[in-house]
C-alpha positions as CSV (number, residue, x, y, z in Angstrom):
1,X,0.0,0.0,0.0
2,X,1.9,3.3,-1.0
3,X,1.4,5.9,0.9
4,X,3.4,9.4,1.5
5,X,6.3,7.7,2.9
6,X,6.9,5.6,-0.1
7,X,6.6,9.2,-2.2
8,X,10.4,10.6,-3.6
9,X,10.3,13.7,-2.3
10,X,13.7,14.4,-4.3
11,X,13.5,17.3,-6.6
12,X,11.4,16.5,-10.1
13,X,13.1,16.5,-13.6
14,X,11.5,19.5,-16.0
15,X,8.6,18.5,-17.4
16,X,8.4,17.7,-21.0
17,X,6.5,20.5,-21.3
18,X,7.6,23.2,-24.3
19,X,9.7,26.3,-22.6
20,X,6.6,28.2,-23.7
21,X,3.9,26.6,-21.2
22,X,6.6,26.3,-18.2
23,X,6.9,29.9,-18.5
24,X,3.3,30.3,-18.4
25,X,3.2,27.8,-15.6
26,X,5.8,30.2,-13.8
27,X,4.1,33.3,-14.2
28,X,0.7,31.5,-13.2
29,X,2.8,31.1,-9.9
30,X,3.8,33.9,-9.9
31,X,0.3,35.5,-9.6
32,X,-0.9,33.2,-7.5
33,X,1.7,33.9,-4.8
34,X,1.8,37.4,-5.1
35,X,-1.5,37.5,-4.1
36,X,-1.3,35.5,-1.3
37,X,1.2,37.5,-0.2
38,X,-0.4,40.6,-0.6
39,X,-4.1,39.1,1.2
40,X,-2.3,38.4,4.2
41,X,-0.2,41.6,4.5
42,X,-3.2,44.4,3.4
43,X,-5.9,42.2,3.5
44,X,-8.3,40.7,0.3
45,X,-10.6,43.8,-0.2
46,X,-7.9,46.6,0.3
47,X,-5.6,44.0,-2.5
48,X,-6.2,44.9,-5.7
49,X,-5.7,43.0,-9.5
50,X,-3.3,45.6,-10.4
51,X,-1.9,45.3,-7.0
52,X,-1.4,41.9,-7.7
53,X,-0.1,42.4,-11.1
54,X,2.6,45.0,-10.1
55,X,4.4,42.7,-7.2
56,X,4.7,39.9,-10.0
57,X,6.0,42.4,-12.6
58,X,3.1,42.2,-15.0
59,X,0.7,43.8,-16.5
60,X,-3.4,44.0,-15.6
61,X,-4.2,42.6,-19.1
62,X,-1.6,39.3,-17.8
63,X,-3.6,38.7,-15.0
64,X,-6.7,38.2,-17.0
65,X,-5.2,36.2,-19.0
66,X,-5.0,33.2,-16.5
67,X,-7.6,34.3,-14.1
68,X,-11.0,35.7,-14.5
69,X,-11.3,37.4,-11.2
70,X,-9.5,38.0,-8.2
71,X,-11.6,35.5,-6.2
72,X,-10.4,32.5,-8.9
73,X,-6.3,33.4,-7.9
74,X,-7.4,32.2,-5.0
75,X,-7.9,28.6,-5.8
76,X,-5.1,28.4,-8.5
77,X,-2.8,26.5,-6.6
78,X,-5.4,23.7,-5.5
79,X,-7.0,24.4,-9.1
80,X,-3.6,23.2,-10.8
81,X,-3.2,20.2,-8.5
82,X,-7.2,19.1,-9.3
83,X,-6.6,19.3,-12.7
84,X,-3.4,16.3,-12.5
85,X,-6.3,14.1,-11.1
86,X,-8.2,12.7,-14.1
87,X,-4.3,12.2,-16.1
88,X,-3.2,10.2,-13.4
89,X,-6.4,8.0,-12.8
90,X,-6.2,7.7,-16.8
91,X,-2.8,6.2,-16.8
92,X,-3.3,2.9,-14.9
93,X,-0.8,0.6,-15.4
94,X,-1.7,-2.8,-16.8
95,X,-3.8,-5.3,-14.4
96,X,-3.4,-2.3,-11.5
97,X,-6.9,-2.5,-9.1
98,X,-8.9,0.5,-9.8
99,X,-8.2,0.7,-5.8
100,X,-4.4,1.4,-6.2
101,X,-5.0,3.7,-9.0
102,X,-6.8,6.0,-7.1
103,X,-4.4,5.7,-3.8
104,X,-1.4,6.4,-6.5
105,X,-2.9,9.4,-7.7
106,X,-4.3,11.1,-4.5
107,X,-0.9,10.6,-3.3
108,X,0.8,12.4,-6.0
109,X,-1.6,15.1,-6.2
110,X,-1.2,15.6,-2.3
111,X,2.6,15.2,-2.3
112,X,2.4,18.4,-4.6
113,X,-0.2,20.6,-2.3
114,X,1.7,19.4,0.8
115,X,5.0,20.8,-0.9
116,X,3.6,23.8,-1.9
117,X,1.9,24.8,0.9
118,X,4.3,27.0,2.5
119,X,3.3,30.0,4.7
120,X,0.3,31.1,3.2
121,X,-2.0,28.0,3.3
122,X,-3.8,29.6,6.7
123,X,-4.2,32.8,4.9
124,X,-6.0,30.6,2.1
125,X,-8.7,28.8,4.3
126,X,-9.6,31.8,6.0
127,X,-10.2,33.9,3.1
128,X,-12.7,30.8,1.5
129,X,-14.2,30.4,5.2
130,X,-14.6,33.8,6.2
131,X,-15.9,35.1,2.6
132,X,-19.6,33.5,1.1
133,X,-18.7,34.4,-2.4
134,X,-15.3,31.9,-1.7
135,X,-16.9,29.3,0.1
136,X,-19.5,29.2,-2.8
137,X,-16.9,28.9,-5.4
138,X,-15.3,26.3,-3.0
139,X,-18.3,24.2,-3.3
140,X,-18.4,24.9,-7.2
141,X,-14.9,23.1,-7.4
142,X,-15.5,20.6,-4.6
143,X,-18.9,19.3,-6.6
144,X,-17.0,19.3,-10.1
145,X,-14.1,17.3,-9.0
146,X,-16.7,14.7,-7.4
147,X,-18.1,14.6,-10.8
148,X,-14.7,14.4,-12.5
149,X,-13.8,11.0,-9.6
150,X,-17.1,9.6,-10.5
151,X,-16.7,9.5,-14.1
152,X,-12.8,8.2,-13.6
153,X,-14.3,5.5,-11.4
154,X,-16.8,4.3,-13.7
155,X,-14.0,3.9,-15.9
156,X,-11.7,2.0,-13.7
157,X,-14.7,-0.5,-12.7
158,X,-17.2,-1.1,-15.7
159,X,-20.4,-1.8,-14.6
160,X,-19.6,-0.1,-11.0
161,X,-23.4,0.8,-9.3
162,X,-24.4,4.7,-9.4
163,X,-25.0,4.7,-6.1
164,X,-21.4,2.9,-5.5
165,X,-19.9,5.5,-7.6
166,X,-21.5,8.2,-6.8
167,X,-20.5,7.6,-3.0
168,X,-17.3,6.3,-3.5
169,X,-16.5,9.6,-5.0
170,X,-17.7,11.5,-2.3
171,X,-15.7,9.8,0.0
172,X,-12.6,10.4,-1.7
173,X,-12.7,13.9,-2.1
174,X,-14.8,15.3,0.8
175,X,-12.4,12.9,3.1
176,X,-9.5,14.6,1.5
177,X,-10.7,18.1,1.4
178,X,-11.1,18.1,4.9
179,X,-8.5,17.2,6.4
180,X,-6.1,19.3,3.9
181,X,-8.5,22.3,5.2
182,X,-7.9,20.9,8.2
183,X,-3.8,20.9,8.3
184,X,-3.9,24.7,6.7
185,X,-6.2,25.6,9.0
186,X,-4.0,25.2,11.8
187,X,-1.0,25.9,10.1
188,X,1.2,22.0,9.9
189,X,4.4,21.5,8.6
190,X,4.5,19.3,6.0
191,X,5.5,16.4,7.7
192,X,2.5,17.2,10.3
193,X,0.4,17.4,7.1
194,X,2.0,14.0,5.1
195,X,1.5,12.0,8.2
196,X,-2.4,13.2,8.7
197,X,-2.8,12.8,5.1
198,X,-1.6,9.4,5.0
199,X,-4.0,8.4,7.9
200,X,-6.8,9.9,6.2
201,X,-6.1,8.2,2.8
202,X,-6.0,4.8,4.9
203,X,-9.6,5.9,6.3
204,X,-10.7,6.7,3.0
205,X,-8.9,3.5,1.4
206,X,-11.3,1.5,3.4
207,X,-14.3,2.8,2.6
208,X,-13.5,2.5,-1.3
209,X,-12.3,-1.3,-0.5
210,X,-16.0,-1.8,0.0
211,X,-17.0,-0.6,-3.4
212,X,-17.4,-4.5,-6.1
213,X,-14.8,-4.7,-8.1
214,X,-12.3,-2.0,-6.3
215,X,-9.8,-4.2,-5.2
216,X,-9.9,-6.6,-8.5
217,X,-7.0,-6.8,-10.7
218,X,-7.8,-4.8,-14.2
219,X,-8.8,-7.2,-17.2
């Protein structure tokens, strides 16, 4: 059963993306940092997007260009990391259970938000709790990553019940999301945050064990 402390945690070899989208990828960063930065040291309504733009040295019109609002800068980090989920589930390895599959790639995807963390997670989960119009966009993302499980899972295990996927699903990511709100919340280092992660993915392993066809070697 893999788990964090099975993860590499050595520095990754550069994508095989182009030099064009890593430097879109950086600037993305960039952005997303910056404001971070700037919502915990003036505070979210006071920060504004050219605010933002100026402390990572580009223009308004860049900042559009990867996010639509200020509230979406928000969530790029976690945005990013959700988007890695439906690649990894896709690439199972030959005669790999669904149920390791999914382990694999929550892993990976948490490895990254554990590691990228740093200083400003708190600041992050207080601005979604404390703000309606975050915590509804929250909800948004939580509900279409769900949707994006349950479709993976359907794949992994033909023939899976609704209800199983549809719960299964929930499990997953509502487990997760909780305790990761959980560990920024109170502001863990990351090995605080690997080792509660890594509990919570055994709790949530379980549950999914219990889902036909979870544990069963693929065809």
């Amino acid at each position: 059963m893999v788990g964090f402390r099975d993860v590499d945690h050595s520095p990754r070899p550069l994508s095989r993306q182009g030099l064009r989208e890593r430097k879109k990828a950086r600037t993305r960063r960039a952005l997303a940092a910056a404001a971070l930065r700037l919502f915990a040291e003036r505070g979210y309504e006071e920060t504004t997007i050219a605010d933002i733009a100026e402390a990572a040295e580009v223009s308004p019109r860049t900042f559009f260009a990867y996010f639509p609002s200020k509230e979406d800068v928000v969530f790029a980090e976690v945005d990013d990391r959700l988007a890695e989920v439906g690649e990894l589930l896709a690439g199972r390895p030959p005669g790999e259970p669904p149920l390791r599959t999914v382990r694999r790639a929550v892993v990976a995807v948490l490895e990254a938000l554990v590691a990228e963390t740093g200083e400003y997670g708190p600041v992050q989960v207080k601005l979604i709790l404390d703000r309606p119009a975050l915590r509804a966009r929250a909800l948004e993302r939580i509900t279409e990553v769900q949707q994006e499980i349950e479709t993976r899972l359907r794949e992994l295990c033909p023939g899976i019940d609704d209800v199983d996927a549809v719960a299964a699903s929930g499990i997953a990511v509502g487990g997760m999301q909780a305790v990761i709100v959980h560990c920024r919340r109170h502001g863990y280092g990351a090995d605080e945050a690997r080792a509660a992660l890594d509990r919570a993915l055994t709790v949530v392993e379980e549950g999914l064990g219990t889902v036909p066809g979870m544990r069963d070697p693929a065809p």
